[in-house]
RODO-2510 file (C-alpha; in nm, 4 decimals, decimal comma):
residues 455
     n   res          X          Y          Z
     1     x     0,0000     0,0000     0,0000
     2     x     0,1397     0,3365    -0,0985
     3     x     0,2313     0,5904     0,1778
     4     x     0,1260     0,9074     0,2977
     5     x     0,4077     1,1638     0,1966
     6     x     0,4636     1,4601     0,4020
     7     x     0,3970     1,7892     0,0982
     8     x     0,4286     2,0807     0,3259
     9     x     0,4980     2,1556     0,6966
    10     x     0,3024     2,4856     0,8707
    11     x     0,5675     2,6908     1,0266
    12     x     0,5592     2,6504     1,3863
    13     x     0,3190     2,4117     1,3734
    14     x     0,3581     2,0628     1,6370
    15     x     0,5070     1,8956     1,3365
    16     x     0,7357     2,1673     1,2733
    17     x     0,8761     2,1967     1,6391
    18     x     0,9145     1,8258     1,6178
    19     x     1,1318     1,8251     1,2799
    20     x     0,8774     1,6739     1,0396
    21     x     1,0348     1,8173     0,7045
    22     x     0,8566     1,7724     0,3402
    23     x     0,9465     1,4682     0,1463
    24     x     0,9382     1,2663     0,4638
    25     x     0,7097     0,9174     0,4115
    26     x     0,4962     0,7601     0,6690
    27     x     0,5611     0,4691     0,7668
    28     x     0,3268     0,4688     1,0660
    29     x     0,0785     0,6810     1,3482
    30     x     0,0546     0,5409     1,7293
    31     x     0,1454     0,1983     1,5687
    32     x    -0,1477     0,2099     1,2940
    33     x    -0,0694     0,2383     0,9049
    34     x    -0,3301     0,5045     0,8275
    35     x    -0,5482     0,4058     0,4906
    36     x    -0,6177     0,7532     0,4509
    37     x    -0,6784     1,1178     0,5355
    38     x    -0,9859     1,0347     0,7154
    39     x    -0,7710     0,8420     0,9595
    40     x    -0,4442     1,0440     0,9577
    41     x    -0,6353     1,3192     1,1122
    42     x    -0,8463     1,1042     1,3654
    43     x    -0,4590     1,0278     1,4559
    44     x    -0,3122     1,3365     1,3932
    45     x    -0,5554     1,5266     1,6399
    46     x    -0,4584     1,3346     1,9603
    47     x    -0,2318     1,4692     2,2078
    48     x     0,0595     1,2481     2,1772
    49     x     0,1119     1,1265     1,7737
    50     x     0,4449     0,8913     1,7560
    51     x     0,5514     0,8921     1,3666
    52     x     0,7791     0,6543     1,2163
    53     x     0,8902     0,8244     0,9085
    54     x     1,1346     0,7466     0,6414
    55     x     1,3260     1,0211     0,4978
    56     x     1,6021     0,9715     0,2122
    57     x     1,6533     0,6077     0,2962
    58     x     1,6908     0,6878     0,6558
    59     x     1,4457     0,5506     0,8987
    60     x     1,3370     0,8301     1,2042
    61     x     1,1256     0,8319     1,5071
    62     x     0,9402     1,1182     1,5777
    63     x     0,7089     1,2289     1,9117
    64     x     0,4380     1,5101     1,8537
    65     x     0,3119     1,6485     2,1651
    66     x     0,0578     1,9220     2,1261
    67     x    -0,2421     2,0435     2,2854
    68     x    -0,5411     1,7945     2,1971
    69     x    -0,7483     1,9249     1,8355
    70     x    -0,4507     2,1122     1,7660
    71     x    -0,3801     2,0841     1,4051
    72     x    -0,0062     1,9021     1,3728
    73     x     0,0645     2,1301     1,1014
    74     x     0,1624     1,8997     0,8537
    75     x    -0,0285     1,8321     0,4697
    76     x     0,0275     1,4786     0,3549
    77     x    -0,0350     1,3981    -0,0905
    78     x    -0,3234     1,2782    -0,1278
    79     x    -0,6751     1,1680     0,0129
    80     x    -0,6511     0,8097    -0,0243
    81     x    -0,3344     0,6130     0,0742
    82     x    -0,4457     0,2828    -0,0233
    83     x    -0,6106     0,2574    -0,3393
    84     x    -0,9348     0,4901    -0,4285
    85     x    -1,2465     0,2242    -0,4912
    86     x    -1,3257     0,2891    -0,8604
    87     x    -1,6436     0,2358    -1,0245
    88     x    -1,7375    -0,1133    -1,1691
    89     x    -2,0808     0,1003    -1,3255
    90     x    -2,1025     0,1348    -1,7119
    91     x    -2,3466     0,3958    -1,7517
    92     x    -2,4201     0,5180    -2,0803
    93     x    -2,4032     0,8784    -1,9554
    94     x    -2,0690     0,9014    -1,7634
    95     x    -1,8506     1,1602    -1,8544
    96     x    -1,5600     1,0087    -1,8257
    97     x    -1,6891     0,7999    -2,1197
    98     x    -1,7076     1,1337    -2,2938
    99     x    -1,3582     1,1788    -2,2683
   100     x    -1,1233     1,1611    -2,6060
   101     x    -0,7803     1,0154    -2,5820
   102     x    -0,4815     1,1800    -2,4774
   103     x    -0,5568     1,4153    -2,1740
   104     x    -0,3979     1,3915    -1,8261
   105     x    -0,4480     1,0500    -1,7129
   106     x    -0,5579     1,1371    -1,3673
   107     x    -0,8815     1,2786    -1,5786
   108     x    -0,9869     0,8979    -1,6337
   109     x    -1,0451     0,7811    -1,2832
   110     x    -1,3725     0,6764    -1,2406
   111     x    -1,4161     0,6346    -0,8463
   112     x    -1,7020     0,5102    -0,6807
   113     x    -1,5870     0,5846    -0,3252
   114     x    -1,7436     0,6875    -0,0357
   115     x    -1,4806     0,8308     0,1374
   116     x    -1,4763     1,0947    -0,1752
   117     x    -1,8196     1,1615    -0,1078
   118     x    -1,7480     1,2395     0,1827
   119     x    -1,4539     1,4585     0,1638
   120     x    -1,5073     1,5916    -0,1365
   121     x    -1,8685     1,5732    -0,2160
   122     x    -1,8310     1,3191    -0,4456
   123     x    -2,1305     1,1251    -0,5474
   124     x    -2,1450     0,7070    -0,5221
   125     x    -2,3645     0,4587    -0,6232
   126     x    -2,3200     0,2363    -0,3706
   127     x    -2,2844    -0,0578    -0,5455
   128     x    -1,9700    -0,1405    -0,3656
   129     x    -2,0542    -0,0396    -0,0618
   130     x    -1,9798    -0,2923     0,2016
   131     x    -2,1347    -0,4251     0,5628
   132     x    -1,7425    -0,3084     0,6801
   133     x    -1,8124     0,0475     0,4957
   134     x    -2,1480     0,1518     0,6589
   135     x    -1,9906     0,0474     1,0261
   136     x    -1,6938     0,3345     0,9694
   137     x    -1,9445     0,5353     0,8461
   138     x    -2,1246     0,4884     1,1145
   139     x    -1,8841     0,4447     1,3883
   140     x    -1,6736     0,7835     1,2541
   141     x    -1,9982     0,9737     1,1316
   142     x    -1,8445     1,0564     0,8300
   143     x    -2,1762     1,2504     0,6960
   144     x    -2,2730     1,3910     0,4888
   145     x    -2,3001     1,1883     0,1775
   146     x    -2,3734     1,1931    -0,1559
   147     x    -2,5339     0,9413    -0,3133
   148     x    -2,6208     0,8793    -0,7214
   149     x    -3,0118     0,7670    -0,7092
   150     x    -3,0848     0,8134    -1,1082
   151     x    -3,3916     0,6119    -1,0703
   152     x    -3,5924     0,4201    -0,7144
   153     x    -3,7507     0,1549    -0,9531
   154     x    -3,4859    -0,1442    -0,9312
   155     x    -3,4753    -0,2827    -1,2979
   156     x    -3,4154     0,1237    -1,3962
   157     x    -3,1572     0,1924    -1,2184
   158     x    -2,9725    -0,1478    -1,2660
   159     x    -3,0295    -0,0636    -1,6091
   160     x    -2,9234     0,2595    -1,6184
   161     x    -2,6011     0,1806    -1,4538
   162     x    -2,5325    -0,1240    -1,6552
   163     x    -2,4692    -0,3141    -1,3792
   164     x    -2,6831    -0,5420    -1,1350
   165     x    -2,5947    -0,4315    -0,8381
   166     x    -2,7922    -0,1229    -0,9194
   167     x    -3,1376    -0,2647    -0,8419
   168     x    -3,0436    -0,3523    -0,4750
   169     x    -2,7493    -0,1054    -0,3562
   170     x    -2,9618     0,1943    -0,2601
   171     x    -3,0802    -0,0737     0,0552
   172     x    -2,7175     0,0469     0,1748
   173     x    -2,8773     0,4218     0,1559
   174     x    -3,1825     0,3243     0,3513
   175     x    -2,9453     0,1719     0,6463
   176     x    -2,7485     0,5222     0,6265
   177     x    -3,0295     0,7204     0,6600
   178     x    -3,1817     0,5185     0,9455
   179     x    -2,8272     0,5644     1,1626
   180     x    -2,8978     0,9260     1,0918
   181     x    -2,6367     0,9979     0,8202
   182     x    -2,7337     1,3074     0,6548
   183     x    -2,7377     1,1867     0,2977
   184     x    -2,7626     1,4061    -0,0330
   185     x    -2,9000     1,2543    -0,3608
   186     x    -2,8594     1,3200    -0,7423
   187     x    -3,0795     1,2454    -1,0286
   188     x    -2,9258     1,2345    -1,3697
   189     x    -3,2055     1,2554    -1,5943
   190     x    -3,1537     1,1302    -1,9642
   191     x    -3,4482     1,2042    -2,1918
   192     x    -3,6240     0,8863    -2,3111
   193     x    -3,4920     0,7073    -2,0404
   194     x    -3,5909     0,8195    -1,6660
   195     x    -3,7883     1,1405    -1,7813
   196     x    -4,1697     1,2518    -1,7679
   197     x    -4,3719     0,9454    -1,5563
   198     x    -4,0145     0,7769    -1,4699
   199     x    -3,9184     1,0726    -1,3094
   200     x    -4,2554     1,1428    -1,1167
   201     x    -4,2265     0,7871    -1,0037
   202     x    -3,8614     0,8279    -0,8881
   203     x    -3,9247     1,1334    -0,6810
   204     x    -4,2975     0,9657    -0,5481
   205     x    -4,0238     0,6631    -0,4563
   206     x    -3,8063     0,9110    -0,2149
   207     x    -4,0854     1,0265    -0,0617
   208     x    -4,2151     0,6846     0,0257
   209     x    -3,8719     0,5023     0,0605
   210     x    -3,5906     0,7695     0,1477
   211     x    -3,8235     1,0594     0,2993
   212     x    -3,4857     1,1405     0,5469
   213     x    -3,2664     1,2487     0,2720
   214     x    -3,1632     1,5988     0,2829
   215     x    -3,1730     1,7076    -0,0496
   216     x    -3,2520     1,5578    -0,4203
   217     x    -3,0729     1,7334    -0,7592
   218     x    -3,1984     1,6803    -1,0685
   219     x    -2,9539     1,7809    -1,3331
   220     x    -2,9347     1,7133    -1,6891
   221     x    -2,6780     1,4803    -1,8744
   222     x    -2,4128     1,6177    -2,0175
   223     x    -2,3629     1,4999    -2,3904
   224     x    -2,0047     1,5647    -2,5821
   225     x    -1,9281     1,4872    -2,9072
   226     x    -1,7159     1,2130    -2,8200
   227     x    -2,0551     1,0052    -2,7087
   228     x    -2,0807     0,7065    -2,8462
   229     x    -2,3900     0,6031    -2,6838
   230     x    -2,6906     0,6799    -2,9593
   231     x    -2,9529     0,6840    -2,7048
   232     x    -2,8041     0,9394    -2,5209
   233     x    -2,9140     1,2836    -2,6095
   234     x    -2,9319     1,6506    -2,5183
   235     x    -3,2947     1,7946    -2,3740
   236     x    -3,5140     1,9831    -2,5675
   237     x    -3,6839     2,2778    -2,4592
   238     x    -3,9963     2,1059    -2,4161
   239     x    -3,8180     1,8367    -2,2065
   240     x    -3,6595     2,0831    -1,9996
   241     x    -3,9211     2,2814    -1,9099
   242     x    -4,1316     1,9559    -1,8185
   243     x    -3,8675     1,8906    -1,6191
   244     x    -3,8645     2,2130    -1,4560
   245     x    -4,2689     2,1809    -1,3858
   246     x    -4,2340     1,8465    -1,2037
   247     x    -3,9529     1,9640    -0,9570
   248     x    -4,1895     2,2413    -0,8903
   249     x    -4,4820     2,0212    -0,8006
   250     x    -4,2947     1,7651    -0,6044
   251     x    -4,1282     2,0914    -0,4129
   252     x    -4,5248     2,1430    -0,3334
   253     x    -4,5680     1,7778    -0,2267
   254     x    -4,2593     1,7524    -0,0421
   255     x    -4,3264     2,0495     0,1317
   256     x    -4,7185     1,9686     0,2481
   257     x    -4,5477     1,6128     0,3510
   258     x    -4,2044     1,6183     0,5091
   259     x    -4,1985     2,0387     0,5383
   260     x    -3,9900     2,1474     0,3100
   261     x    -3,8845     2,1382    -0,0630
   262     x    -3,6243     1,8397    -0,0777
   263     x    -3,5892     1,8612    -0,4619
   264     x    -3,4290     2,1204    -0,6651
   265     x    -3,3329     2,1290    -1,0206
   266     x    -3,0530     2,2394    -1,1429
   267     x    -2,9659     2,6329    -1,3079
   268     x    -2,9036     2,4750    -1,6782
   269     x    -3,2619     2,3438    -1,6554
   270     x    -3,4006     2,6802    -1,6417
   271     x    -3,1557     2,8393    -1,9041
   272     x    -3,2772     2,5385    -2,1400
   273     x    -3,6271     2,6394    -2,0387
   274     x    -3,6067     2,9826    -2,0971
   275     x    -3,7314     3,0501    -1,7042
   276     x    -3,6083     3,2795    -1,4429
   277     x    -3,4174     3,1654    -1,2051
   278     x    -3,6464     3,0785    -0,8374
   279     x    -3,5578     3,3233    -0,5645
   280     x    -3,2628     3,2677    -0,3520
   281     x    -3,4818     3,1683    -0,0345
   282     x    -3,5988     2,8724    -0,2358
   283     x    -3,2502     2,7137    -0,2584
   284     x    -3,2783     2,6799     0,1107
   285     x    -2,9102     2,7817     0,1936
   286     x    -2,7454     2,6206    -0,1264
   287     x    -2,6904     2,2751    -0,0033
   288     x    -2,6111     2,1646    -0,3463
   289     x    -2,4731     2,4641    -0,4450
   290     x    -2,1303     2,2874    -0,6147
   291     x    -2,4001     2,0304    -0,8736
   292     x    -2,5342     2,3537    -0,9994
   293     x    -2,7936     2,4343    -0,8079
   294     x    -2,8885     2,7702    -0,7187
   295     x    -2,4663     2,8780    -0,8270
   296     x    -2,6563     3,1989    -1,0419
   297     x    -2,8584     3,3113    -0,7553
   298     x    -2,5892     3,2529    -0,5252
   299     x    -2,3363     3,4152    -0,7645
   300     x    -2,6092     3,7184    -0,7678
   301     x    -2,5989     3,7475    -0,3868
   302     x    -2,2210     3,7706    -0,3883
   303     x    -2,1692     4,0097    -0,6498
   304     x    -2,4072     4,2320    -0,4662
   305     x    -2,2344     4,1885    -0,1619
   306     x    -2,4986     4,0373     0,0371
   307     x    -2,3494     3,6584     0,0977
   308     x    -1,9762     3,5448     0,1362
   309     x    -1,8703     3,3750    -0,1465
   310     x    -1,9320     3,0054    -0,1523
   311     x    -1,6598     2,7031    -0,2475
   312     x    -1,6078     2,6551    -0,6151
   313     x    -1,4550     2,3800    -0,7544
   314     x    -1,4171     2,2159    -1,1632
   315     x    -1,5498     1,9060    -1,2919
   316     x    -1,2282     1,7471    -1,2185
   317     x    -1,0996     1,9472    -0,9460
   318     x    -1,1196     1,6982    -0,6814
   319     x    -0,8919     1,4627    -0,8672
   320     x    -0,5775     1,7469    -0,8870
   321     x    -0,7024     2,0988    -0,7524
   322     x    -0,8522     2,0287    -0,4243
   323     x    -0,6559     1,9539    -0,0658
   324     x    -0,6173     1,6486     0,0807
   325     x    -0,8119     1,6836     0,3613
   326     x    -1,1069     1,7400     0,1210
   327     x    -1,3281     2,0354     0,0630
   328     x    -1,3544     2,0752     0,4661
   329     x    -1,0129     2,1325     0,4943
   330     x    -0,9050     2,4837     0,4686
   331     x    -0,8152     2,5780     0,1230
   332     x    -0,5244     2,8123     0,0627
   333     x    -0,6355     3,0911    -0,1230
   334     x    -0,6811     3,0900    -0,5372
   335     x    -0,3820     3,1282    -0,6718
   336     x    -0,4415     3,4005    -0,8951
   337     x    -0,2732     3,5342    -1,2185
   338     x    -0,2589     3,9094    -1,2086
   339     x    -0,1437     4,1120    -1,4983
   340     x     0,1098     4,3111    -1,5242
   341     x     0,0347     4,6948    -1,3351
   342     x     0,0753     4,9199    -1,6219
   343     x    -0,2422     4,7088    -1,8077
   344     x    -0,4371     4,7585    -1,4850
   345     x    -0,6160     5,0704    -1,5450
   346     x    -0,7047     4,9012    -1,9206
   347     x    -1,1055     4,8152    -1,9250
   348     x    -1,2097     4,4783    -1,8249
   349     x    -1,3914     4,1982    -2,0222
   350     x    -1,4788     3,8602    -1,8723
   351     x    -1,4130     3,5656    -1,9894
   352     x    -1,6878     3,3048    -1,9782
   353     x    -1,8715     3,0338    -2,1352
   354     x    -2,2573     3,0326    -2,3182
   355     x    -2,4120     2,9528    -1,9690
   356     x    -2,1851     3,1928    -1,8012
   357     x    -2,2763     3,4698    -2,0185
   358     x    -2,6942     3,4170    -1,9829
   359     x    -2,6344     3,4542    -1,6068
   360     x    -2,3453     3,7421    -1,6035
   361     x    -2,4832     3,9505    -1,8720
   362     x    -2,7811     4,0488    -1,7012
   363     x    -2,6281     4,0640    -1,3431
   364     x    -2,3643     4,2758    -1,4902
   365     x    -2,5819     4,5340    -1,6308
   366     x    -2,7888     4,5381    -1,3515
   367     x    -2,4620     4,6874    -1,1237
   368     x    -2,2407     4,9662    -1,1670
   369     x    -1,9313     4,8683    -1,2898
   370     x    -2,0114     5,0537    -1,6415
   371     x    -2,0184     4,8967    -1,9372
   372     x    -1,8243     4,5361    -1,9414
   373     x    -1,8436     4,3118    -2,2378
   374     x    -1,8133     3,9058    -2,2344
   375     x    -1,5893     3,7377    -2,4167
   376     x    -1,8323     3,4107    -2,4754
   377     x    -1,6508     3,1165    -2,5633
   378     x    -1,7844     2,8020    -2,7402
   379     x    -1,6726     2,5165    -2,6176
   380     x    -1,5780     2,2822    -2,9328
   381     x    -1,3459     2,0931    -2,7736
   382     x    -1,6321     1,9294    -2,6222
   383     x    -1,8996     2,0036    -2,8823
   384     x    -2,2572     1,8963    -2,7818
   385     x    -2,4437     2,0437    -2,5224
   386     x    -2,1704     2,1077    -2,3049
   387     x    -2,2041     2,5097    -2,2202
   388     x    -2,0764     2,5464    -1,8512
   389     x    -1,7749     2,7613    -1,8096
   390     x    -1,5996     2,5081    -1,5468
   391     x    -1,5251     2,2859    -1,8580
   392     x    -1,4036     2,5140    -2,0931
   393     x    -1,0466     2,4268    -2,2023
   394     x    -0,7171     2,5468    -2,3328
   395     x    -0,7772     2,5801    -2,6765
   396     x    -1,1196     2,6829    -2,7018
   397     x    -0,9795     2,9880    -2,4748
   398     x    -0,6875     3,0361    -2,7376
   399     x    -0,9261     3,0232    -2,9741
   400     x    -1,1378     3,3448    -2,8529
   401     x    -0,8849     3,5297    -2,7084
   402     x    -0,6046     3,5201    -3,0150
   403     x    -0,9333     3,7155    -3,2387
   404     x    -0,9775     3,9591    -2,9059
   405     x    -0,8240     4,3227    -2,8604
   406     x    -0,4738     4,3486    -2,7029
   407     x    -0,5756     4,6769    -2,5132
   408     x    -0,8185     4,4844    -2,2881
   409     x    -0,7719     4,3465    -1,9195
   410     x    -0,9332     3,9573    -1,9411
   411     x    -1,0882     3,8533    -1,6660
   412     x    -1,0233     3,4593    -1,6639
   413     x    -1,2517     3,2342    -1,3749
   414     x    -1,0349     2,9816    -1,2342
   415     x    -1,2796     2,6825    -1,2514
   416     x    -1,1867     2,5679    -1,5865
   417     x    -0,8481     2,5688    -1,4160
   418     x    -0,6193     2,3651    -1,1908
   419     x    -0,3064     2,4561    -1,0821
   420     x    -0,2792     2,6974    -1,3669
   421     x    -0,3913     2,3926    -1,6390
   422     x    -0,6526     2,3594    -1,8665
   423     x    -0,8542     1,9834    -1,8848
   424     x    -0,6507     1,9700    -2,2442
   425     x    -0,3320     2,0337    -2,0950
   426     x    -0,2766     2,4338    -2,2037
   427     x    -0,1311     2,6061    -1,9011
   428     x    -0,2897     2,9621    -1,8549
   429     x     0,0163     3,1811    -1,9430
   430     x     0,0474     2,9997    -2,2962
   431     x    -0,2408     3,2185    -2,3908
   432     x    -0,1887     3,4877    -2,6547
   433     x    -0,3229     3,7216    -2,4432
   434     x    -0,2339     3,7810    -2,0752
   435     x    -0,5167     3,7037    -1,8616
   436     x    -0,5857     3,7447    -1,4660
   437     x    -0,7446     3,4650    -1,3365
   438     x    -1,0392     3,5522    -1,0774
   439     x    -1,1780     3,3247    -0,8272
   440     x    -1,5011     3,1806    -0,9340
   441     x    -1,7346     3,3477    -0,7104
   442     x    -1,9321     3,6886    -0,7168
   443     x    -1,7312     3,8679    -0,4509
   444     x    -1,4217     3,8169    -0,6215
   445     x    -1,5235     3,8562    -0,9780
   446     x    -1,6329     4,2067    -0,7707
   447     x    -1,3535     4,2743    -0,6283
   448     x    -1,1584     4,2429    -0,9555
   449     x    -1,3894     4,5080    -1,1588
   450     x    -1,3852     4,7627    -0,8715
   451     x    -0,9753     4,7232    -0,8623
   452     x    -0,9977     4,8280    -1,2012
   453     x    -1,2181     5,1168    -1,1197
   454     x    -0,9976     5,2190    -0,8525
   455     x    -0,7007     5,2712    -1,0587
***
């Protein structure tokens, strides 16, 4: 099993004081070979943490003493040290599927891992889900969870995952619930498939079957042009706004049963509709806020300045961009590309995608930062439906900005980013234009217009 390696050391930190250096491996914890993050830190908060460490072929002893909950000040690789549980699901509208040959090949993992879910909001299927699995859970309340539900009626869902184990794994999500895990579910809905009366009976199934869970997305597939699946294809406006209708009257069931509105669907829905976005009070604090749900109202609220900005994170982000101690962890801040300071004072335009546009050009307008324009990029990497600005990619980017004005100051949302990469492997300052990439969040995206004004 591979071990946890030692990236960074806080200064001043327990593990600091005690000599813990980067580079260093870990062999062991109080005698126990963690398996991951989850139980480094269950380790790593006691009082008294005895490391056995191996540091350029040496082997070292090391004593921690600290003040119990004090953080040892140490960041370890990765999230999981033995081997992340991948999927063993085939479903016809996976992503990953939808990838084309040649990108980074972290981008192909397929996990199915509930200790992602639970660091990193990951959803799972819980078709390998184990007896062993739901005790940690359990026993370590690792809640909440995020779990894929795509369909309640058995022979759907097995069929929609392409895989057996789908009609009888969400009886792992029923035991969760009823050890009080709070538990959040998704609904990919694929037209043909587990649309109109599927979907009606899939939500009718929650209420009778999972009426704990917390919250329910429904969110449409995404379709790129490397699908090959022929069945699987974008909505059309009619389907999305039927879509639309029957969130809103299962909000009214759920609500007149269990008290409040449990199902939400998600902002491309209504774009694809052609409806206004609900009101922010109906998103209920943005539980879901990372699957797309509720992001333009919340993005709304920050730019305004009425709500701190919210965590943002890619499509793939959790596989390179995100900490090891998972979204809960605190995240250093966005490492952001500013331009140069002569170019500061030049007008801004923002960089964004289709979707991004239909939500920023209105919200932009409606504030006074003057007159901004978009620079709207299609995504043909991709092709299809895809339209959200968190995939966009390196050469799609090129693409729009190389046919741009030099005398502008871009405005680049780092989302469609990690570490400074694009998905296709075009790092941010091979651009032909110098960009400053923005945090993907209302307040900053603020903050970065009004610096502007200021100078």
């Amino acid at each position: 099993m591979p071990l946890p390696q030692v990236v960074a050391v806080a200064d001043r930190s327990p593990a600091s004081r005690a000599g813990l250096e980067a580079g260093d491996e870990i062999r062991s914890m109080n005698g126990q070979v963690p398996r991951d993050v989850i139980e480094y830190q269950l380790i790593a908060d006691e009082p008294l943490v005895e490391l056995e460490l191996a540091r350029g072929g040496l082997e070292l002893s090391v004593v921690v003493e600290k003040h119990p909950g004090e953080p040892l000040g140490a960041e370890v690789s990765s999230a999981v040290f033995d081997r992340v549980r991948t999927c063993d699901n085939h479903c016809e509208f996976c992503f990953i599927y939808q990838l084309p040959k040649g990108m980074r090949r972290s981008l192909y993992l397929k996990d199915d891992d509930y200790r992602l879910s639970w660091l990193y909001g990951n959803f799972t299927t819980l078709t390998r889900f184990t007896e062993a699995d739901l005790e940690r859970v359990v026993d370590q309340r690792l809640s909440p969870l995020y779990v894929s539900i795509h369909a309640t009626d058995p022979a759907l869902r097995a069929r929609m995952l392409r895989n057996p184990r789908g009609a009888t794994s969400l009886r792992w999500l029923r035991l969760l619930l009823d050890a009080g895990i709070e538990v959040h579910g998704q609904i990919v809905v694929c037209p043909g498939v587990n649309d109109g009366v599927a979907l009606h009976d899939t939500l009718a199934g929650i209420l009778d079957e999972y009426p704990e869970l917390v919250t329910a997305a429904v969110v449409p597939l995404g379709v790129s042009r490397f699908s090959g699946e022929q069945a699987m294809r974008p909505h059309t406006t009619e389907e999305a706004l039927a879509v639309v209708d029957t969130v809103r009257e299962w909000q009214g069931i759920y609500t007149a049963s269990l008290g409040r509105r449990l199902v939400y669907a998600a902002d491309e829905y209504y774009l694809l509709a052609g409806r206004a976005f609900p009101p922010a009070d109906e998103y209920d604090g943005f539980p879901q806020h990372e699957n797309g749900i509720g992001m333009a109202r919340a993005f709304e609220a920050e730019l305004a300045g009425q709500r701190e900005a919210a965590t943002s994170s890619g499509f793939f982000q959790w596989v390179e961009g995100a900490p090891a101690g998972g979204y809960r962890a605190p995240r250093a801040p966005v490492t952001t590309v500013g331009v140069r300071l002569e170019r500061r004072s030049l007008p801004p335009t923002v960089v964004t995608s289709r979707y991004g546009a239909r939500v920023l050009r209105p919200l932009l307008d409606a504030n006074e930062f003057g007159d901004v324009p978009l620079l709207v990029v299609e995504n043909e990497f991709f092709g299809g439906n895809i339209g959200v600005t968190g995939l966009l990619t390196g050469v799609d980017v090129d693409r729009a900005l190389s046919g741009a004005p030099e005398d502008r100051r871009y405005l680049l949302p780092d989302v469609c980013l990690s570490k400074g990469v694009f998905l296709d492997g075009v790092k941010v300052n091979e651009l032909p234009r110098e960009v400053e990439v923005v945090a993907t969040d209302g307040m900053s995206l603020r903050r970065a217009l009004e610096a502007r004004v200021a100078a």
